[in-house]
C-alpha positions in Angstrom: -30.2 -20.8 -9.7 -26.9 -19.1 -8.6 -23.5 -21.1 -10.0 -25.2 -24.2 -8.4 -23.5 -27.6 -9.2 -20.8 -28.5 -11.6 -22.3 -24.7 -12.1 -20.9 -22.1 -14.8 -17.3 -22.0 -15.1 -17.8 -18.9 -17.0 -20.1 -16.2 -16.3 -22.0 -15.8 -20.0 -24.3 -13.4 -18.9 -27.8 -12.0 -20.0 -26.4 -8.7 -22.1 -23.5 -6.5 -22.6 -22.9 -2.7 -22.1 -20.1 -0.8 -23.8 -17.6 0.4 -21.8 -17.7 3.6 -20.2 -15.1 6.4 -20.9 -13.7 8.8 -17.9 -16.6 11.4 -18.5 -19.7 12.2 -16.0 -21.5 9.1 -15.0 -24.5 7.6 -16.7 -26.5 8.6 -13.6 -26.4 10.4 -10.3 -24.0 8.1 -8.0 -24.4 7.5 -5.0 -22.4 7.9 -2.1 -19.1 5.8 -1.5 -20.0 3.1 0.9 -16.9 3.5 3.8 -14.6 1.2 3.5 -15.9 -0.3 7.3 -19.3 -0.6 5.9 -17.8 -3.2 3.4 -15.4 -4.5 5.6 -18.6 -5.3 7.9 -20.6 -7.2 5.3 -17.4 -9.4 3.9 -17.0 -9.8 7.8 -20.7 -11.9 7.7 -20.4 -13.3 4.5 -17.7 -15.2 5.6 -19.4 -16.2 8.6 -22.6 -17.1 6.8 -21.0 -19.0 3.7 -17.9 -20.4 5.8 -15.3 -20.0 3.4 -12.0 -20.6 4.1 -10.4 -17.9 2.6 -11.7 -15.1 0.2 -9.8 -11.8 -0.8 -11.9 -8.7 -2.3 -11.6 -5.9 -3.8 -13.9 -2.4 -4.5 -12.7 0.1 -7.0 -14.3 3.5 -8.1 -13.1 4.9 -11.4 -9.2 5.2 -10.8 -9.7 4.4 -7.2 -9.4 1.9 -4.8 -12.1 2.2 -2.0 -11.4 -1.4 -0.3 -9.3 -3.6 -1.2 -8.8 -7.0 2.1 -8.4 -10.5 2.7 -10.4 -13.2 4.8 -9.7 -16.2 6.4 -6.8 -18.4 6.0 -5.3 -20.6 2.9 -4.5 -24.7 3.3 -1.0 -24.0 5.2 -2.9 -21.7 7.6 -2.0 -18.3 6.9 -4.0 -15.5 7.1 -5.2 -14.2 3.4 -4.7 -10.8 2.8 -4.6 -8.3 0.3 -1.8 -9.3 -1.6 -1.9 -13.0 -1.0 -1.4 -14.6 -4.5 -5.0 -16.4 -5.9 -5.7 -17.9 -9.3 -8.6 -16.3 -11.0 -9.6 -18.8 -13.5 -11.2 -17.6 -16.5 -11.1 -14.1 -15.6 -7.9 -14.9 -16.9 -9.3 -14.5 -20.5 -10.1 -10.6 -20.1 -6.3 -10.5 -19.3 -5.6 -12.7 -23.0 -8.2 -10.6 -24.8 -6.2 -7.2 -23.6 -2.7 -8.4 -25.0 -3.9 -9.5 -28.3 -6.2 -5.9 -28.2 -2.9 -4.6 -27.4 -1.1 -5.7 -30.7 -3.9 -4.4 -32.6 -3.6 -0.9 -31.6 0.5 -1.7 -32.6 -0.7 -2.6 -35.8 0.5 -6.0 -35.2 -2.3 -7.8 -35.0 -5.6 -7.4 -37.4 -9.3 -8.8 -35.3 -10.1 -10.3 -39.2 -7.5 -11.8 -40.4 -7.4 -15.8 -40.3 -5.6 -17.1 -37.6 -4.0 -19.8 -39.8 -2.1 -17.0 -41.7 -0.4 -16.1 -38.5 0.1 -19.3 -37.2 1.6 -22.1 -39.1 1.0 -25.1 -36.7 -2.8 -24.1 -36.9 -4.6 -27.1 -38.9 -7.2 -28.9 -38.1 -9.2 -31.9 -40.4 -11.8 -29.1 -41.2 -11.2 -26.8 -44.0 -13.6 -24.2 -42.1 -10.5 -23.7 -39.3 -9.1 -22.1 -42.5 -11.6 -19.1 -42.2 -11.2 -18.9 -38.3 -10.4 -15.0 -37.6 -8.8 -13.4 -34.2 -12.5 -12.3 -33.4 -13.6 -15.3 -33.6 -11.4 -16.7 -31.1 -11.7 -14.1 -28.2 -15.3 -13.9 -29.2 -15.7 -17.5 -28.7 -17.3 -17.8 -32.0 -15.0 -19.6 -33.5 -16.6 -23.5 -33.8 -14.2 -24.4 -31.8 -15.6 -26.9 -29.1 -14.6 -30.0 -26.0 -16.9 -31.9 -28.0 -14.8 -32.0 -31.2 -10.8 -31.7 -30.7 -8.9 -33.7 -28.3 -9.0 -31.4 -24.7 -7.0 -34.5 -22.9 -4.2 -34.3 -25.9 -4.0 -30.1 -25.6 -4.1 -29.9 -21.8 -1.0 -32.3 -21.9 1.1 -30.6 -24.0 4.0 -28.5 -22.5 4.3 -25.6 -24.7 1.6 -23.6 -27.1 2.9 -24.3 -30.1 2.2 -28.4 -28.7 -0.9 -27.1 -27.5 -2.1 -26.1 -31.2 -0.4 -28.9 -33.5 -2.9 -31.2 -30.9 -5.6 -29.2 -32.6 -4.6 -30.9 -36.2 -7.1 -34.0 -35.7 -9.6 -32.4 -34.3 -13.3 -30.7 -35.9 -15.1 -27.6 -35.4 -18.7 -27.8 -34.4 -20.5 -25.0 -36.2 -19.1 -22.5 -39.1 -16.7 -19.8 -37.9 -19.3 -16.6 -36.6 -22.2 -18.3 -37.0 -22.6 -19.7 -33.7 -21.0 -18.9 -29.7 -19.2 -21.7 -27.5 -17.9 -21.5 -24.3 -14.1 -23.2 -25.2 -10.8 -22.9 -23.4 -9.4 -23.5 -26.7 -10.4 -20.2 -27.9 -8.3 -18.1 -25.5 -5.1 -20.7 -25.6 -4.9 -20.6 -29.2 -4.8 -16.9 -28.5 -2.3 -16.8 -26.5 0.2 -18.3 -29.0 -0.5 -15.8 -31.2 0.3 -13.3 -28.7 3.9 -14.8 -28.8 4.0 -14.9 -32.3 2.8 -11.4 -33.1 4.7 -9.8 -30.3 8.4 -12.5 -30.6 7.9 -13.1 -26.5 6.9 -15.4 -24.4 3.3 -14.8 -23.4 3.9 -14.8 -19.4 6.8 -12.3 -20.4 4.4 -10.3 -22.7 1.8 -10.3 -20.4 4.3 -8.9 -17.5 5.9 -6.4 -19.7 2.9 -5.1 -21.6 -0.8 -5.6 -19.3 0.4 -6.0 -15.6 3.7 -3.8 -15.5 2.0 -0.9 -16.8 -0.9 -1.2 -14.4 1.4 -1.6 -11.2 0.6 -5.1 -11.5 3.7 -6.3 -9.4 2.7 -9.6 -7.8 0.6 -10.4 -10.9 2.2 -13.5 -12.8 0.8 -16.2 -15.4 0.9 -19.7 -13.7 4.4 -21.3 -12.7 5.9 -17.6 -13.3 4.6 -16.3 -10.1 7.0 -15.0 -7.5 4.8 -16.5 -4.9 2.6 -19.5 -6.0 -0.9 -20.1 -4.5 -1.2 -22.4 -2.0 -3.5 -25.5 -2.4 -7.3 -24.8 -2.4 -10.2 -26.4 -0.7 -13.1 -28.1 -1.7 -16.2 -28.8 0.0 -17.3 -32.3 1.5 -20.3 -32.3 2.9 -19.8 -29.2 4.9 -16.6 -30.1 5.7 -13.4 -28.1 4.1 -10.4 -30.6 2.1 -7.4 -29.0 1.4 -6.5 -30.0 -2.2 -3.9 -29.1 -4.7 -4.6 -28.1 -8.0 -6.3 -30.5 -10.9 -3.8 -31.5 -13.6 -4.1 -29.7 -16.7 -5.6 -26.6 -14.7 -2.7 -25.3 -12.9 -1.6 -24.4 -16.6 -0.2 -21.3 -17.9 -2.3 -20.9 -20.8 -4.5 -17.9 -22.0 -7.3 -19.5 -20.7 -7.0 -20.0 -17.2 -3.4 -19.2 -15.9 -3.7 -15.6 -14.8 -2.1 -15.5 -10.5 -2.8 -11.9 -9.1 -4.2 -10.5 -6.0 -6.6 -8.4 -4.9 -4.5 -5.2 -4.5 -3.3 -5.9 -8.3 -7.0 -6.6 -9.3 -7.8 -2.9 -8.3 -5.7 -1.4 -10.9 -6.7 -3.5 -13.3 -10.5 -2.7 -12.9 -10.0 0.6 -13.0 -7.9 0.3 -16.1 -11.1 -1.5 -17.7 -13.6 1.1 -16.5 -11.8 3.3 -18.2 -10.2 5.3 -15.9 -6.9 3.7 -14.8 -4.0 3.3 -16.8 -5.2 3.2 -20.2 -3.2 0.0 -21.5 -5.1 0.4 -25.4 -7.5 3.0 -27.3 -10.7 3.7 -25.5 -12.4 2.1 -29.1 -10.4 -1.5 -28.4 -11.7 -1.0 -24.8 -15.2 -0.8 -26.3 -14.7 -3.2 -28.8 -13.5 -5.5 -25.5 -16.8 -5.2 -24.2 -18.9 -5.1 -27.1 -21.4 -8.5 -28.0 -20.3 -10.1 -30.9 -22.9 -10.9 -33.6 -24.2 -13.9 -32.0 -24.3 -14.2 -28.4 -24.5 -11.3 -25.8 -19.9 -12.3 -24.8 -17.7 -9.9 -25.9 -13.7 -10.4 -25.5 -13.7 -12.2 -22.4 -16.3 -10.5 -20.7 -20.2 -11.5 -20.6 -23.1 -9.5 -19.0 -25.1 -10.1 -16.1 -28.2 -7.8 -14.1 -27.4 -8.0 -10.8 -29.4 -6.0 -8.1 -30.6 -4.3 -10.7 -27.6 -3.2 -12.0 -26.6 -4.1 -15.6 -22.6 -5.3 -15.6 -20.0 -6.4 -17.0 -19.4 -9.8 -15.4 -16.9 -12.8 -16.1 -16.2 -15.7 -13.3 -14.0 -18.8 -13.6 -13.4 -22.0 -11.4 -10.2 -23.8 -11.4 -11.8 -26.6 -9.2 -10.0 -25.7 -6.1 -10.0 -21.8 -6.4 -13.0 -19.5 -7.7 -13.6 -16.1 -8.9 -15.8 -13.7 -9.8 -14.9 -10.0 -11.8 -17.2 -7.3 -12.8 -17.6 -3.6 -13.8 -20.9 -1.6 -13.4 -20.7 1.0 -16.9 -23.4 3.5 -15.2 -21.2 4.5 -11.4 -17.9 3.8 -12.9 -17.4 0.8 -9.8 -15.0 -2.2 -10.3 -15.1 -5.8 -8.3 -13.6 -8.8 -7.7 -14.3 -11.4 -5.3 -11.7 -14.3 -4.9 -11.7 -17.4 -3.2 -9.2 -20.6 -2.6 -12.0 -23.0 -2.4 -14.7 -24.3 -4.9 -18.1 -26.2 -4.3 -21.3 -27.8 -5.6 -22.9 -23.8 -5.1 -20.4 -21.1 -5.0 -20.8 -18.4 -2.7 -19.0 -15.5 -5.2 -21.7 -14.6 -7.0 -23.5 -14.0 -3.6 -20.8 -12.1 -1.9 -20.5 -9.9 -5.7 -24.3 -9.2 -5.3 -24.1 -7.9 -1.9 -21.1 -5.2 -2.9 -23.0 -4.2 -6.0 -26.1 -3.3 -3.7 -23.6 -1.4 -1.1 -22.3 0.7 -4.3 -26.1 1.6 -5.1 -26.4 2.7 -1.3 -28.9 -0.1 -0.9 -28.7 -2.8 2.3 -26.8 -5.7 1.0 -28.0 -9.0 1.5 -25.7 -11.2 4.1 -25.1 -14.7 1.9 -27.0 -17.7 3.1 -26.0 -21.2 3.9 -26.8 -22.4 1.0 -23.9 -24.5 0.3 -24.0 -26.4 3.6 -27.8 -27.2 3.2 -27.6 -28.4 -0.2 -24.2 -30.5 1.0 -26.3 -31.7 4.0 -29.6 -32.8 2.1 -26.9 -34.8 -0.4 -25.6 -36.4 3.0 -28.8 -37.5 4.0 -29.6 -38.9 0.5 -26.0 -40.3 0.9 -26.8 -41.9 4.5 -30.1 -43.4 3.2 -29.2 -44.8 0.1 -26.6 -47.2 1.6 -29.5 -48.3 4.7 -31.4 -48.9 2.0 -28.9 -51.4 0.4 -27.8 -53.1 3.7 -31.8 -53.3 3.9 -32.2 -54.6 0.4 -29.5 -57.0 1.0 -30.7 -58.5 3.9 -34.5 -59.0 2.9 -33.1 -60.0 -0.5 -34.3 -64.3 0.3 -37.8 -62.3 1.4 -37.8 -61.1 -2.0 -36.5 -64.1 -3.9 -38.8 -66.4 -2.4 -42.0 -63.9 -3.5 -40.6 -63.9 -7.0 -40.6 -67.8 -7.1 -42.5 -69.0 -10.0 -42.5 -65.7 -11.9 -41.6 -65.5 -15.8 -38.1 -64.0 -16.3 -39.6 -60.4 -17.9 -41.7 -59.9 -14.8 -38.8 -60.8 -12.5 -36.2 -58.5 -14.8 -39.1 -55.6 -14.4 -38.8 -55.6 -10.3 -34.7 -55.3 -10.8 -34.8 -52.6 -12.9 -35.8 -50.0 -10.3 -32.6 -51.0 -8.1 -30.4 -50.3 -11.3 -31.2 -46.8 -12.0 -28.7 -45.5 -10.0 -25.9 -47.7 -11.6 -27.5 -46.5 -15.1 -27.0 -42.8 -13.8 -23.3 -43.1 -12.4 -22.4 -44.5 -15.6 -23.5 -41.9 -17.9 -22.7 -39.5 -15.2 -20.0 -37.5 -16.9 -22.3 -37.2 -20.1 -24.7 -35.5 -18.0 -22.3 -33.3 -16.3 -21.3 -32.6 -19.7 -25.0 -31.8 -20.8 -25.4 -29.4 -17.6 -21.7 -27.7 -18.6 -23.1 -26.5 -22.2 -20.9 -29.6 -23.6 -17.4 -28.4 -21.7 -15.7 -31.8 -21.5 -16.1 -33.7 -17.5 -13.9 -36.6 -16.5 -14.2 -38.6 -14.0 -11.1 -37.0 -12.2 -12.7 -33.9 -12.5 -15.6 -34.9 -11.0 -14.1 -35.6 -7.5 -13.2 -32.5 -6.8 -16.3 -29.9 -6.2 -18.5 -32.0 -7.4 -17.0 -34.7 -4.6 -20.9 -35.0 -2.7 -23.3 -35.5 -5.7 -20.3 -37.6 -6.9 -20.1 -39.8 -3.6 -24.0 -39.4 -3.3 -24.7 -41.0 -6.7 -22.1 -43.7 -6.3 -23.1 -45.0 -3.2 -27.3 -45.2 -4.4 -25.5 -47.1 -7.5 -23.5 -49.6 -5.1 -26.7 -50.1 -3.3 -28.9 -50.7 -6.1 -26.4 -53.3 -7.4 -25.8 -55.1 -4.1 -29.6 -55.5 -3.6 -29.9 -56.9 -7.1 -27.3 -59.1 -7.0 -28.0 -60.7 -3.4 -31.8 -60.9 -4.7 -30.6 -62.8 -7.6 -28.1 -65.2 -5.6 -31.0 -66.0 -3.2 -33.4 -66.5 -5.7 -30.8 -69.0 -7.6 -30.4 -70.5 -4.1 -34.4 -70.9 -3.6 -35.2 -72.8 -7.3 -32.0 -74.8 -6.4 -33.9 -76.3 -3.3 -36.7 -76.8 -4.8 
């Protein structure tokens, strides 16, 4: 399964590779593709996956080889190279590198308890106490959605809100000794990027990860020169313009990172080792390095792809997605961006088929996979509400059968009819299950989830209208009698 429905929003990977230094590759490369070759498979992935809008770009040690945008954004305007995007939770490689960058200043220690640093960090669990700066960009922590209050932090307007929310809340497993995908981790880091360094961490970030790079049109969040437009999400095939989900379009550690594909080249190279060297090649490795526990290192996981081992992390901010990764053996950096999100997102598929043209294999065109799996959940749509007009309208039919039966037997032939009410109401559980425990609401869950959402919802309106005519007409039938 490929990032299929409420999907990962984090690439977690399968195993990680240290990173690479400038010397002679791990193996015999081979040839650059030309950049017309790649220009020409992005030209039929969009076709094939019918993005709106996607913007790419192909590095090669301190190289760009093809950096281009495709399609249009929501206002209509062509996507290019250095159209702004949000990356999501690529956005945590980007945290991970300032706080490696007060390290190597001496400024910053990876073992020391983050409570030391930071006053406002307490929570009701005297574990929190032992919580180290590993920890956090290792997402080791404990920290989890399932035990703070997420609804409390995303509404808070600064970080030092953000982490006195934190106070009430619980860790779910001892600090190191197990891994969890949290937001919290990297926002918690971010304040103590401002602490450490005595800036803001968008004017940080600026001053000591993008500036150096060349990063020009790179920003956190609302600091961007030019904001992204509104992203897209998928309705049944059909593209909806939406803006961003509250609490997403943040400019936290986490998540807030605005850059552009041009500005994404020179940081890949950067983190294969052969761009602007922003901290010691040994915090670059450490960067990329698994932690104890679980095959993430500091906001990077691992992933085979085509047969290539890479670094990999992706993130979705619900209306825009993203995919980064790094291949250690040819010294190749990517980055696949796109202002839209849906129930299977095509990144992952477009990332594949550049890793293969770097490897001077055939890449694979993208299929339709997101309209087919949008059109069977139309059709399920489609025939769960005939079924209710039908159930509605046979409902005396049914009542007058049932005539005469005790109540259990009677309650046994509803049941069926209620499952999909059962199902919509625990529905954000499950998406919760399927996310690794990442907390779902119900808000959240109309944007790319929108057709499983609508699907399940109108079976659950079905099923009830059935049972409750059957239930009216059977009143109405022992009434008469």
């Amino acid at each position: 399964m490929k990032r299929h429905l409420i999907g990962l929003v984090a690439a977690t990977g399968l195993a990680l590779f240290p990173a690479v230094a400038p010397a002679a590759h791990a193996a015999p490369p081979a040839a650059a593709p030309a950049p017309a070759a790649i220009d020409a498979y992005l030209a039929k992935a969009m076709k094939s996956t019918g993005l709106p809008g996607m913007s790419v770009v192909v590095t090669r040690d301190d190289t760009i080889v093809h950096a281009a945008g495709y399609g249009h954004d929501a206002e209509g305007r062509p996507i290019t190279k250095d159209t702004p995007m949000q990356i999501a939770s690529l956005s945590k490689s980007f945290t991970a590198m300032a706080v490696m960058t007060l390290v190597d200043e001496g400024e910053i220690k990876l073992d020391e308890p983050v409570a030391a640093r930071l006053p406002e960090f307490r929570m009701a669990d005297p574990r929190a106490a032992k919580i180290t700066v590993r920890h956090l960009l290792n997402q080791t922590s404990g920290l989890s959605d399932t035990t703070v209050d997420i609804g409390a932090a995303q509404a808070s307007t600064s970080f030092t809100g953000y982490v006195s929310t934190l106070s009430t809340g619980r860790l779910a497993a001892d600090p190191g000794a197990h891994w969890e995908y949290c937001n919290v981790n990297y926002d918690v880091a971010a304040r103590l990027v401002e602490v450490a360094s005595g800036r803001p961490y968008g004017d940080y970030m600026r001053r000591r990860v993008f500036g150096p790079l060349g990063m020009t049109r790179s920003a956190i969040g609302r600091q961007a020169a030019e904001p992204p437009s509104k992203g897209f999400v998928s309705l049944y095939g059909a593209w909806v313009p939406r803006a961003a989900l509250p609490g997403f379009a943040n400019d936290g550690g986490s998540g807030g990172v605005v850059t552009t594909a041009a500005d994404m080249g020179r940081w890949l190279s950067s983190q294969t080792g052969h761009g602007v060297p922003l901290v010691k090649p040994e915090s670059l490795r450490a960067m990329h390095a698994p932690s104890a526990v679980q095959d993430y290192g500091m906001g990077w996981g691992g992933d085979v792809i085509g047969g290539a081992r890479l670094l990999v992390h992706a993130g979705n901010l619900f209306t825009y997605t993203a995919v980064q990764a790094i291949d250690p053996d040819t010294g190749y950096g990517f980055a696949v961006m796109t202002n839209s999100a849906s129930l299977y997102e095509s990144t992952y598929d477009v990332l594949r088929g550049l890793v293969a043209l770097s490897r001077g294999d055939t890449p694979e065109v993208p299929g339709r996979d997101r309209q087919t799996i949008e059109l069977v959940l139309g059709l399920i749509t489609l025939t769960a509400a005939a079924l209710g007009v039908l159930g509605v309208l046979r409902s005396a039919r049914w009542a007058r059968r049932r005539v005469g039966s005790s109540g259990p037997r009677v309650a046994m032939r509803l049941v069926p009819a209620l499952l999909p009410a059962a199902l919509l109401a625990g529905y954000p559980a499950l998406a919760s299950v399927l996310m690794n425990g990442r907390t779902v609401t119900w808000e959240q869950l109309t944007y790319f989830p929108a057709p499983l959402t609508i699907t399940v919802a109108a079976a659950a309106v079905a099923g009830v209208a059935t049972t409750v005519a059957r239930l009216v007409r059977m009143r109405s039938v022992v009434s008469s009698r």
